[in-house]
C-alpha positions in Angstrom: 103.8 119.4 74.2 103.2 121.2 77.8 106.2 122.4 79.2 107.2 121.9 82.5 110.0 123.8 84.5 111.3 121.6 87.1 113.7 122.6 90.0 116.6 120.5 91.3 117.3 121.1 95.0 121.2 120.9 94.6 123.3 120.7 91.4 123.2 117.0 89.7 124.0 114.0 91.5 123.3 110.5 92.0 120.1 110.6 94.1 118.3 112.6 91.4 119.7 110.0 88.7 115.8 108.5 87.8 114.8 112.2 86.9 117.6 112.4 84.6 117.2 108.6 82.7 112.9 109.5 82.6 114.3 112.0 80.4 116.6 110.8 78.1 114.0 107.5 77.6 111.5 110.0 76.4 109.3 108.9 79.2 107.9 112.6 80.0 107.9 112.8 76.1 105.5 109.8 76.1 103.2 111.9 78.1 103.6 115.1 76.4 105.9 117.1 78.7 108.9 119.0 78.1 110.2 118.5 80.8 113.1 121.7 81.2 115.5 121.1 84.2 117.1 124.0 86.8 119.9 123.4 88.8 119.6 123.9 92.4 120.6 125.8 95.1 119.7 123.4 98.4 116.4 122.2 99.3 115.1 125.6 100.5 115.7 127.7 97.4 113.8 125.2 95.7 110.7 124.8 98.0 110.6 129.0 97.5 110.6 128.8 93.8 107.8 126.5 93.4 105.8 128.2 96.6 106.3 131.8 94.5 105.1 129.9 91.0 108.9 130.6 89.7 108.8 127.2 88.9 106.3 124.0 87.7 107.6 121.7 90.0 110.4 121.1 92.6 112.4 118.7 94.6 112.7 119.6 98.3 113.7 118.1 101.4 110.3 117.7 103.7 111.6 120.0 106.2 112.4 122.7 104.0 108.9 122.9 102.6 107.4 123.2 106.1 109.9 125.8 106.9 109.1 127.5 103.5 105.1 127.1 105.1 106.7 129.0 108.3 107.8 131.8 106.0 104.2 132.7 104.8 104.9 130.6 101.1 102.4 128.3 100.4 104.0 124.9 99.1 102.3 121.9 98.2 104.2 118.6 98.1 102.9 116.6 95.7 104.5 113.1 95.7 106.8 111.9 98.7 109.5 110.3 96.6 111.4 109.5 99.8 110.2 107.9 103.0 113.2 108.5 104.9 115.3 111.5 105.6 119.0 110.8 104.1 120.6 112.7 107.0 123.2 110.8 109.0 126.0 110.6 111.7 129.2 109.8 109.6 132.4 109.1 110.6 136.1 107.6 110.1 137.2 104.0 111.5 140.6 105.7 112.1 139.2 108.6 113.9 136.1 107.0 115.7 138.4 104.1 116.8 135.6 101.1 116.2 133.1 100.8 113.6 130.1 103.3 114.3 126.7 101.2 114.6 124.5 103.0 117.6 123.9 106.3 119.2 125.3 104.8 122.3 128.6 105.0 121.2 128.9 108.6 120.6 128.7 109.1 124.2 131.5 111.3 125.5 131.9 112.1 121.4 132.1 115.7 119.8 130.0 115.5 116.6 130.1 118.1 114.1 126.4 118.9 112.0 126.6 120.0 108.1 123.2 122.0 109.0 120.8 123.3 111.5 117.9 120.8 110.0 120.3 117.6 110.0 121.8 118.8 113.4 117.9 118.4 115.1 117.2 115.5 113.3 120.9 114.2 115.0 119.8 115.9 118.3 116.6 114.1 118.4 118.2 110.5 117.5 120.2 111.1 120.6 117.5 112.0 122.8 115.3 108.9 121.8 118.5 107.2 122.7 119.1 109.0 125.9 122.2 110.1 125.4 121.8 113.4 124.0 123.5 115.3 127.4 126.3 112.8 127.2 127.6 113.9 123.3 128.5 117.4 122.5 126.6 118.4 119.3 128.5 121.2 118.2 126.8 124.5 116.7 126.5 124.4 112.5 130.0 125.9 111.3 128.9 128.8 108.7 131.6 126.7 106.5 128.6 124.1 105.7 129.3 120.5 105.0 133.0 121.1 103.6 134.4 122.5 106.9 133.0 119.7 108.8 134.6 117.1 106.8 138.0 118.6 107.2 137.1 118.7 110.6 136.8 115.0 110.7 139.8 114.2 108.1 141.7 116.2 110.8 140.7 114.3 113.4 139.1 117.5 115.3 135.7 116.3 115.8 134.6 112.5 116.0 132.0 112.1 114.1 130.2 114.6 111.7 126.3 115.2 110.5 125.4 115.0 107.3 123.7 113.1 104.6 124.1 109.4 103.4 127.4 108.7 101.3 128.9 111.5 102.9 131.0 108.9 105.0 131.5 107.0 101.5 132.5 109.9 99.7 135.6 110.4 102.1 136.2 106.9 102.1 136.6 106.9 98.2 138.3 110.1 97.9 141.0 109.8 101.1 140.7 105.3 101.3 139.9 105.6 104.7 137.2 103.0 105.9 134.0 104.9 107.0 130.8 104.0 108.5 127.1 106.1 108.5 124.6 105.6 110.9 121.4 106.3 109.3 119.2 108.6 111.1 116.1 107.8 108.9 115.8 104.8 109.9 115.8 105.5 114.0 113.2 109.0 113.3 110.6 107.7 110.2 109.9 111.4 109.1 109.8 112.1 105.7 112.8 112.8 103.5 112.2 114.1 99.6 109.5 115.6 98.1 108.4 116.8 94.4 106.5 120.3 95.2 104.3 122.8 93.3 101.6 125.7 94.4 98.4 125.6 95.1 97.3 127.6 92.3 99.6 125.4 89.7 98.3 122.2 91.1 94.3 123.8 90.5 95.0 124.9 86.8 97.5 122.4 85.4 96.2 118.8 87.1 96.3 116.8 84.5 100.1 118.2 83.8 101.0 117.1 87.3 99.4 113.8 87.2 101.3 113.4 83.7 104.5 114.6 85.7 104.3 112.1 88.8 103.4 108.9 86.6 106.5 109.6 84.1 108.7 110.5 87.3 107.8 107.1 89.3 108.3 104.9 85.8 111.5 106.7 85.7 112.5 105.8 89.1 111.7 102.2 88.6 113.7 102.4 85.4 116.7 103.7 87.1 115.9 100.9 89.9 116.2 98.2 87.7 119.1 99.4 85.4 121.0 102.2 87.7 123.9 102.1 85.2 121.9 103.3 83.0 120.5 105.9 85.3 124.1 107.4 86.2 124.6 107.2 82.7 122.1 109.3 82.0 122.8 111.7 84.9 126.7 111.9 83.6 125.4 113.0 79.8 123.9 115.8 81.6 127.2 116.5 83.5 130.0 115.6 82.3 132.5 116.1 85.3 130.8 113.9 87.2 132.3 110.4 85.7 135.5 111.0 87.8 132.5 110.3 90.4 130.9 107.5 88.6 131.7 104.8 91.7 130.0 107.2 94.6 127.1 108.3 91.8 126.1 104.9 91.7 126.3 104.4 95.2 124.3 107.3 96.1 121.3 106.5 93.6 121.4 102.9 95.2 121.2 104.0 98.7 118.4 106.0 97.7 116.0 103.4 96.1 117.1 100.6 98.1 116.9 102.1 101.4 115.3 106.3 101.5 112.3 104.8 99.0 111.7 101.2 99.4 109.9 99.6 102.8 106.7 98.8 104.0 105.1 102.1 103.4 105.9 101.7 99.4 104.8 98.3 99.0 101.6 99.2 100.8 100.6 102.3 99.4 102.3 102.4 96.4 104.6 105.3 95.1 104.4 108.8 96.0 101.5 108.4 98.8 101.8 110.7 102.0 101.8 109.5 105.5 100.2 111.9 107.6 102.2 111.0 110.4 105.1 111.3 109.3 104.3 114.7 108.2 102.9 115.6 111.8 106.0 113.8 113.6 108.5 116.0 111.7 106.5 119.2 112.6 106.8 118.5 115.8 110.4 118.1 115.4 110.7 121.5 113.6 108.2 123.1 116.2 110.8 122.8 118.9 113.7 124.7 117.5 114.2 128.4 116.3 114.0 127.8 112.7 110.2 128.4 111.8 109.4 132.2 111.0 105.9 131.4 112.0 103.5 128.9 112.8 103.0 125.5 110.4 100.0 123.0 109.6 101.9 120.0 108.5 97.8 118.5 107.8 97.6 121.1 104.8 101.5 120.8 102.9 101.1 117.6 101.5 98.0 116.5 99.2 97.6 112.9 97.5 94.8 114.3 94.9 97.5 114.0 91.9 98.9 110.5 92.4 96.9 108.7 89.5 95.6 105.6 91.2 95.0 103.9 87.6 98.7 104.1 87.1 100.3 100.6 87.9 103.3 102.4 87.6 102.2 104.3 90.6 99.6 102.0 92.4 101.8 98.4 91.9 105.5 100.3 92.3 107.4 97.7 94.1 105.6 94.9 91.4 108.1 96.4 88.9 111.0 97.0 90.9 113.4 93.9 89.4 111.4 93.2 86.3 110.8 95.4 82.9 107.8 97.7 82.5 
C-alpha cells in the first residue's frame, strides 16, 4: 500500500462527504492507497501545505492556490472537482423584506462579506450587474463568517457574503426562511480543487492518477447514494449528526449544482478550463491580495486525469446508475 496524506481545507463537512464514503468503500484501498486524512484550517493553509510538500494532496479553493502562486509557493491543481465557486449573497426573508433572486435588488442594500476573496467575487457580480456604486459592500469584519451572521440575525446588515448553505444553515438553526443567490453561477470561475507540488506530481504519477480515479468513483458514489455519503462523513465525526439535515443539503448542492453542467458532461471529471483559470486571475489581479505576480496558464495541469478511466472520461454516464 502507498500512503497518501491528504489535506482537508476546513474541518469535516458535507461538501467533502464523497472523500469520506471513497474511503470507508475501500475504493482508495482498491487502488492501493492509504489514503490518511488532515483536518483543515481554510482553503489557504491547505494550498501552503501541499505547495511546501507537507502534504500528498490537498483540497483548496481556486483562488487560494493562485494566491498561494502570488506568495512564491508553487502549487499544482490537479483535478477541478468544482466548476463553480460556492460563494454567495445570503440573506433573511424577514430582514431583506422579499425573496432575494437578482443583484438588482440589493441596490440601496448594506451587504456584509465573510472574506476578502468572497467579498470580490460579490463586488464583481455587482459590477457585471451595474450596480456595484448603488450597494454598500462593507469591509471583511476580522470576526469572519460568525460575526457577519449575527450581523444579519440582528438585522444590522441586509444581506451577508458567504458560501452556499450559509443562508440554509440560519434558516435550520433560527426557522427563519432564507434565500442565496449564487454567485457561481453569474461569474463561471472555478471553485474547488485537489492540489499537489510539482515535484510530487513528477515522482509519484501513478499515485496521483490512482488518487483522482478513486476520488471521482467516490464522488459518483456519494452522488447516487448521498445518505450514504453523510453517513460516512458522520462515522468520521460524530457531532456532526445533530447536523445531519444541512450535511445532506450541503453535499447536494455541491454535486448537483458547484460540479455538474455542461463543462462535466463534456469533458468529463476533473478536466481544467483554461479560461476559467485566466478569468479568475484577472479577478484576483485587480485587488490587493496577491504578494506578487501570477500565471494562472501554469497552476493547473490535466497530465494526471487517466483518460482510460470511464470513471473519469464518462462521469455524468454514472451519475444515477451503479458503477
Amino acid at each position: 500500500m502507498t500512503s497518501v496524506s491528504f489535506q482537508l481545507n476546513w474541518e469535516p463537512n458535507g461538501f467533502q462527504a464523497p472523500y469520506f464514503l471513497a474511503r470507508e468503500r475501500g475504493l482508495y484501498e482498491e487502488e492501493s492507497l492509504d489514503v490518511q486524512f488532515v483536518e483543515g484550517h481554510g482553503s489557504p493553509y491547505a494550498a501552503e501545505q501541499a505547495a511546501r510538500g507537507r502534504v500528498d494532496v490537498a483540497l483548496a479553493g481556486a483562488s487560494a492556490v493562485l494566491a498561494t502562486q502570488s506568495e512564491g509557493f508553487d502549487p499544482l491543481a490537479v483535478a477541478a472537482v468544482t466548476k463553480q465557486t460556492p460563494a454567495a449573497i445570503y440573506t433573511l426573508r424577514d430582514v431583506f423584506g422579499e425573496p432575494l433572486e437578482s443583484p438588482d435588488q440589493l441596490v440601496g442594500r448594506t451587504v456584509a462579506p465573510s472574506a476578502t476573496k468572497t467579498r470580490i467575487l460579490a463586488d464583481q457580480l455587482l459590477r457585471d450587474a451595474g450596480v456595484r456604486e448603488e450597494v454598500d459592500l462593507l469591509d471583511v469584519d476580522p470576526n469572519t463568517h460568525h460575526r457577519v451572521q449575527h450581523q444579519l440575525l440582528d438585522g444590522e446588515v441586509d444581506a451577508a457574503v458567504g458560501v452556499v448553505t450559509n443562508g440554509l444553515e440560519l434558516e435550520c438553526e433560527h426557522d427563519r426562511t432564507a434565500d442565496e443567490l449564487p454567485i457561481g453561477e453569474k461569474l463561471g470561475v472555478y471553485g474547488m480543487m485537489l492540489v499537489t507540488n510539482p515535484k510530487y506530481a513528477d515522482t509519484n504519477p501513478e499515485t496521483l492518477r490512482a488518487f483522482l480515479r478513486a476520488t471521482a468513483r467516490g464522488w459518483i458514489a456519494a452522488t447516487n447514494d448521498p445518505d450514504a455519503a453523510i453517513e460516512a462523513l458522520i462515522e468520521r465525526n460524530a457531532t456532526l449528526e445533530r447536523r445531519r439535515e444541512i450535511e445532506t443539503k450541503k453535499f447536494r448542492v455541491a454535486a448537483d449544482s458547484l460540479q455538474r453542467g455542461d463543462p462535466l458532461r463534456s469533458t468529463g471529471w476533473g478536466r481544467h478550463d483554461g479560461n476559467r483559470w485566466r478569468r479568475l486571475g484577472e479577478l484576483l489581479s485587480e485587488t490587493d491580495l496577491l504578494e506578487g505576480e501570477i500565471d494562472p496558464k501554469s497552476v493547473w495541469t490535466n497530465d494526471f486525469l487517466d483518460e482510460e478511466s470511464v470513471a473519469i472520461r464518462n462521469y455524468t454516464d454514472h451519475i444515477g446508475s451503479t458503477e
